[in-house]
FISE-383529 format. One line per field, with one value per residue (C-alpha): residue number from 1; residue in three letters; chain; x, z, y. Coordinates in steps of 0.5 Angstrom, whole numbers, plus 500, padded with zeros to 3 digits. Example, Ala and Ser with C-alpha at 12.3 -4.5 7.8 and 13.67 -1.06 7.14 Angstrom:
<nodes>
seq c(1  2)
type c(Ala  Ser)
mol c(A  A)
px c(525  527)
pz c(516  514)
py c(491  498)
</nodes>
This chain:
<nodes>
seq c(1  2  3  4  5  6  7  8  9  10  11  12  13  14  15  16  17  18  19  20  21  22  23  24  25  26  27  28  29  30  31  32  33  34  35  36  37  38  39  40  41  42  43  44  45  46  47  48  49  50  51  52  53  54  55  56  57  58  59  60  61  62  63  64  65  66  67  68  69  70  71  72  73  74  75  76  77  78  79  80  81  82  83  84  85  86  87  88  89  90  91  92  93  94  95  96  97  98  99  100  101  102  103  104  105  106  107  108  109  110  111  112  113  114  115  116  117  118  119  120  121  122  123  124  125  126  127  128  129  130  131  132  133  134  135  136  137  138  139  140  141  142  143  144  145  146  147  148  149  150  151  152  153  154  155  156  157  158  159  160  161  162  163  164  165  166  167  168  169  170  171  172  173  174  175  176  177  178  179  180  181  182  183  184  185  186  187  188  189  190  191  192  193  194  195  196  197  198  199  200  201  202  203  204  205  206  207  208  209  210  211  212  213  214  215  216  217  218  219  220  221  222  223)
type c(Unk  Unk  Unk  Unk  Unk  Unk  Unk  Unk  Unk  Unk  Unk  Unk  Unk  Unk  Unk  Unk  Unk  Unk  Unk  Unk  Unk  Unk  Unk  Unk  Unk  Unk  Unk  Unk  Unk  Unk  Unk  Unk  Unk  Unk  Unk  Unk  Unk  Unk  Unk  Unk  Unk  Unk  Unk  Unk  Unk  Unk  Unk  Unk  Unk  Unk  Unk  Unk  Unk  Unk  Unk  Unk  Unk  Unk  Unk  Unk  Unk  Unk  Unk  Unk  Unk  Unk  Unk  Unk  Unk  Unk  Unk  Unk  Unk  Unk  Unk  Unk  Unk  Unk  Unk  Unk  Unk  Unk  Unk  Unk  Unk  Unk  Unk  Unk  Unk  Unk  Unk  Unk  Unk  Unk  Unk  Unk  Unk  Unk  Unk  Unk  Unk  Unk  Unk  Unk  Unk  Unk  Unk  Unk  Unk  Unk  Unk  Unk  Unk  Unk  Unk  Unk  Unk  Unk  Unk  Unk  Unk  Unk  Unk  Unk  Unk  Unk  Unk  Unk  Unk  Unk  Unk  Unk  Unk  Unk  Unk  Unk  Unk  Unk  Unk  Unk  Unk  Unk  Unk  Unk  Unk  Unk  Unk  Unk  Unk  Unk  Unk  Unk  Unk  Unk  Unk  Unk  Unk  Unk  Unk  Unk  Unk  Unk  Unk  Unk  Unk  Unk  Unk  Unk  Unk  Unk  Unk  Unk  Unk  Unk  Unk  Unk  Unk  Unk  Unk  Unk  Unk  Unk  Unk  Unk  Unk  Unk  Unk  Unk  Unk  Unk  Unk  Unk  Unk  Unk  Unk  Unk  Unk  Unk  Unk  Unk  Unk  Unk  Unk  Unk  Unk  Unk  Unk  Unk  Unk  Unk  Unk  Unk  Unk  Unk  Unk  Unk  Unk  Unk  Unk  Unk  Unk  Unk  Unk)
mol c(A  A  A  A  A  A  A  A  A  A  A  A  A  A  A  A  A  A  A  A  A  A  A  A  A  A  A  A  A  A  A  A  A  A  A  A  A  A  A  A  A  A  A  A  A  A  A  A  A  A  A  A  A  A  A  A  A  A  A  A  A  A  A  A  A  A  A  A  A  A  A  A  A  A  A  A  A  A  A  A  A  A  A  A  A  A  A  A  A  A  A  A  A  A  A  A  A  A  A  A  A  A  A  A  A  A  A  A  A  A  A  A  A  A  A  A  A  A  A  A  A  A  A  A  A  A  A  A  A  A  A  A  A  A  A  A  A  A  A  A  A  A  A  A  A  A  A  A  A  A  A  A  A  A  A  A  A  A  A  A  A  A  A  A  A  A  A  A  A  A  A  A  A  A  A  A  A  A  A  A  A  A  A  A  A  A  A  A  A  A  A  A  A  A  A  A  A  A  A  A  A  A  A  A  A  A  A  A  A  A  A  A  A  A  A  A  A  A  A  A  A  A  A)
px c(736  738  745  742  737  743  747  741  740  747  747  740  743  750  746  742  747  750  744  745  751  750  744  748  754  748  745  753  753  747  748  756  752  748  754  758  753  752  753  760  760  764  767  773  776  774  766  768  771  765  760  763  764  756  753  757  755  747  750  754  749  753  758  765  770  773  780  784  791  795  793  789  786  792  792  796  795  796  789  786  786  784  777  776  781  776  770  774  776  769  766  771  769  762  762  767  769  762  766  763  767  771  776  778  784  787  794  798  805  811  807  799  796  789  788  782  782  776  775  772  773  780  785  785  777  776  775  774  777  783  780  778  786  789  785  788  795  795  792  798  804  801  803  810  807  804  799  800  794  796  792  789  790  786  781  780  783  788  789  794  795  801  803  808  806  809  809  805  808  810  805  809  812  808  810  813  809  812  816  812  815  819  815  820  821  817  821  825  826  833  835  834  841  845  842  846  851  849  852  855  850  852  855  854  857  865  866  872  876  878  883  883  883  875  874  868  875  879  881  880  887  889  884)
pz c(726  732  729  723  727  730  724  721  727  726  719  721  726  723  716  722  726  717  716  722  722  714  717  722  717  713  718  720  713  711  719  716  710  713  718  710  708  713  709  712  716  716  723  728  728  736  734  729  732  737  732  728  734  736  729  730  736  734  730  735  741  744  744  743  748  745  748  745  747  745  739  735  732  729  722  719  713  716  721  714  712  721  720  712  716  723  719  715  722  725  719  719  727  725  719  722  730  733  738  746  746  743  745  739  740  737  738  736  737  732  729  729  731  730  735  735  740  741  744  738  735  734  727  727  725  721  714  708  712  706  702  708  711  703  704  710  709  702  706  711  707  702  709  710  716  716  719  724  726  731  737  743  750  752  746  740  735  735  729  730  724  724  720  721  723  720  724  722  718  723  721  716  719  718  713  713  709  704  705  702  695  694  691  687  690  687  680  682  678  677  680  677  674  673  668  661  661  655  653  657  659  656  661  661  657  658  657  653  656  649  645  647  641  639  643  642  640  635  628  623  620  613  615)
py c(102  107  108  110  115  117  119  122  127  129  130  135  138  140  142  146  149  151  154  158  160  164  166  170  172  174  179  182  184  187  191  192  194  200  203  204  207  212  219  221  228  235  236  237  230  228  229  224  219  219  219  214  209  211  208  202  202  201  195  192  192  196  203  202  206  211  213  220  222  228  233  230  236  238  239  234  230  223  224  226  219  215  217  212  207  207  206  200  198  198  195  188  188  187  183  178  178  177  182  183  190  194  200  205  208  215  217  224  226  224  220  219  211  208  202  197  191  187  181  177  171  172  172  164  164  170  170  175  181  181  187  192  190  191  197  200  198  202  208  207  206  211  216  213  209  201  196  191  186  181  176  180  177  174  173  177  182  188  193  198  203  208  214  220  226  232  238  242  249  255  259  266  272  278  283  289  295  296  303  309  311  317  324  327  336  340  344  350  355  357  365  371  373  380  384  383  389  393  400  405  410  418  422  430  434  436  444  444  451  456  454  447  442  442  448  454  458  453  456  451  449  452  459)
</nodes>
């Protein structure tokens, strides 16, 4: 009778401890479900990354450090794309981890890099996070770069997502006016020539002395 008290207890006490547990998984999705739908915001890439980390924080019960290093408001098209894969990371810690800290890493040099690490549950214990992971592989791989999750020490999860990070178009010469168009000279009438030569002018009458051919004293021939 007793061992039979006992096993029924236990079998109470495991359907409880059940009950419980989706009971939790229940809460972290309908939190994780509200951080999604958080309306997504137009600013510089630093106040995202903090507001982002403040509203998972009101999740979490607790705020997230966040860590920047290099230029991370450089305009390249893999930190496009580090605000989606954030907030994906952010809403598998907590859907899955039941994670006490977490610390958000952003990187730019030759390449941009996202690193999440807390110290939750761990990937040996963690289950239906394969759509969010998918997710963030096929963005990072879309960029050339990848994601890689591994254990962290002493306990919980690291994502790391990286990226090549173009630099950035130098920005064009300025350019030169272009030169003003020629005006073509104003038309010059040709110059005035030379009169055209016409007859001579008549000179003054010649006297012709008396006996000259033609004279006043010339006798008609045959008088």
């Amino acid at each position: 009778m007793q061992a039979a008290q006992r096993l029924a207890g236990e079998h109470v006490a495991d359907r409880l401890g059940r009950a419980v547990a989706d009971i939790d998984d229940t809460i972290a999705d309908v939190r994780a479900t509200i951080y999604d739908l958080q309306p997504p915001r137009k600013g510089s890439l630093v106040s995202e990354v903090h507001a982002l980390a403040a509203e998972a924080g009101e999740v979490l019960g607790f705020l997230p450090r966040v860590v920047l290093h290099g230029r991370v408001d450089t305009p390249v098209p893999a930190l496009e794309q580090v605000l989606t894969v954030l907030r994906e990371a952010l809403s598998n810690v907590i859907r899955h981890a039941n994670a006490s800290a977490v610390e958000v890493t952003i990187a730019v040099g030759d390449e941009v890099s996202l690193v999440v690490t807390d110290n939750g549950i761990g990937l040996a214990e963690m289950s239906g996070a394969g759509n969010g992971i998918r997710n963030m592989t096929q963005r990072a791989r879309a960029l050339g770069g990848d994601l890689l999750i591994t254990s962290a020490r002493p306990r919980g999860t690291r994502l790391e997502w990286r990226a090549p990070a173009p630099a950035a178009d130098p920005p064009a010469a300025p350019t030169a006016p272009a030169p003003p168009a020629a005006v073509p000279p104003a038309a010059v009438p040709p110059a005035a020539g030379p009169p055209a030569a016409g007859p001579p002018a008549a000179g003054p009458p010649v006297a012709m002395p008396p006996g000259a051919p033609g004279g006043a004293d010339a006798v008609p021939s045959g008088c």
